[in-house]
Structure formats: structure tokens, C-alpha cells
C-alpha positions in Angstrom: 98.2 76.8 86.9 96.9 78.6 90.1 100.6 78.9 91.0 101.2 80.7 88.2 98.4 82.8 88.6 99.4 83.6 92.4 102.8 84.2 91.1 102.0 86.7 89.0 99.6 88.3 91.3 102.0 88.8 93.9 104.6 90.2 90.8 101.7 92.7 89.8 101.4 93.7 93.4 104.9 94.8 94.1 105.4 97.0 90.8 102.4 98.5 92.4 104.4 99.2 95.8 106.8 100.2 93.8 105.4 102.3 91.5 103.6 103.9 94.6 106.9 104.8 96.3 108.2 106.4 93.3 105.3 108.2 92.9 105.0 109.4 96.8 109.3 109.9 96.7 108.3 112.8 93.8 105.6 114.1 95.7 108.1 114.6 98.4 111.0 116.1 96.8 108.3 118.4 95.3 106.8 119.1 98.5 110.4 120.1 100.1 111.2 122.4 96.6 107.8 124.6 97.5 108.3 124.4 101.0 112.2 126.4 100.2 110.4 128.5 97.7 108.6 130.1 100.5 111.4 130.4 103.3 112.8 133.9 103.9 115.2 134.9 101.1 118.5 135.8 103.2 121.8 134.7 102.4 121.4 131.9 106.2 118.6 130.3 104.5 120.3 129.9 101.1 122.4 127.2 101.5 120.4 125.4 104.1 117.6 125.8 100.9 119.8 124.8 98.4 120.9 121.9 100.0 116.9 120.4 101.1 116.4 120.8 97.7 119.4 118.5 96.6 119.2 115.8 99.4 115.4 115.4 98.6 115.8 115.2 94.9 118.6 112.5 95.4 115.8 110.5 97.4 113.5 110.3 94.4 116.6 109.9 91.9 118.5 107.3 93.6 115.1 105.1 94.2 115.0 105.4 90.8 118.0 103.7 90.3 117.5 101.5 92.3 114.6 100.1 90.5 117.2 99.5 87.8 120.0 98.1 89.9 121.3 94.8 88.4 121.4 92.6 90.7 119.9 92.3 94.9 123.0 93.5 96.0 123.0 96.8 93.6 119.2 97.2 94.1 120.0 97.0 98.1 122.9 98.9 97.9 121.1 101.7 96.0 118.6 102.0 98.9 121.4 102.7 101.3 121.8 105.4 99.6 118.1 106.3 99.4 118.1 106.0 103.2 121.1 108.4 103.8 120.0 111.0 101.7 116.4 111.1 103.6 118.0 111.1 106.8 120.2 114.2 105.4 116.8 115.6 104.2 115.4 115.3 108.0 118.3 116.3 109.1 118.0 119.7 107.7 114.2 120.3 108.0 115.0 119.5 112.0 117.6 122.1 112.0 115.3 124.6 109.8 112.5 124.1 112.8 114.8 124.8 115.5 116.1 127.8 114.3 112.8 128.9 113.0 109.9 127.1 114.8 107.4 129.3 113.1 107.8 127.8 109.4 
């Protein structure tokens, strides 16, 4: 019985975690949407904009689907995925701070 009990603790725990990371990947794609809402509107800022808002979005949305992948290797796979399109999302706010280190 208490390893049942443990086992479904530690079950309830990790929807948590994940729940908490799909919540905080929102948050962030939000965060980057307002942050290119308020960057000058000239035609060098629009697709650098454009394209924060996609890579950012793509981090919520693909954790998403990962959540649904059907089986470890899909679910892993997935995060790949989730990982590249962050570091894309970096990439870009790097390269929006050097060219303008007043944002």
C-alpha cells in the first residue's frame, strides 16, 4: 500500500513540473510578444520581431507536444526541438542587445 501511495505521489509531482513548465513556457512566449510590441517600428526590426515572436511561440507549442508524444523517444525527441527553438529565441534577443544595448 505505501508503495502505491509513494508511487502516486511522485506521479502527482511531476504533472506538477510539468504543468509548471507549460505554464512558465507561455509566460515566456508572452513576455517576448510584448517585449517586440514595443521595439522601434522600422523595416531592421521587422523581421528580427517577427521572427522572436515565432521561435518563442514554437517553445511553448512544441513542449506541448511533447507532453503528448507517444512514446520516450517522441516525448525526447520533441524536446530537441523545444531546445533548438529557445536557443534560436536567445539567439535573436543576443543579437537585438548588441545592436541596440538600450532595449
Amino acid at each position: 500500500m505505501r508503495d502505491k501511495a509513494q508511487a502516486l505521489i511522485i506521479a502527482k509531482f511531476n504533472i506538477m513540473k510539468y504543468q509548471d513548465l507549460k505554464t512558465r513556457t507561455l509566460k515566456f512566449a508572452a513576455s517576448v510578444w510584448k517585449l517586440c510590441d514595443d521595439l522601434p517600428n522600422k523595416y531592421s526590426y521587422n523581421a528580427y520581431s517577427n521572427q522572436l515572436i515565432r521561435s518563442s511561440s514554437s517553445v511553448d507549442a512544441n513542449y506541448r507536444a511533447a507532453l503528448r508524444g507517444k512514446s520516450t523517444a517522441d516525448f525526447i525527441n520533441k524536446l530537441k526541438i523545444v531546445e533548438e527553438e529557445a536557443d534560436e529565441t536567445c539567439y535573436f534577443l543576443e543579437l537585438l542587445i548588441e545592436v541596440n544595448p538600450n532595449l
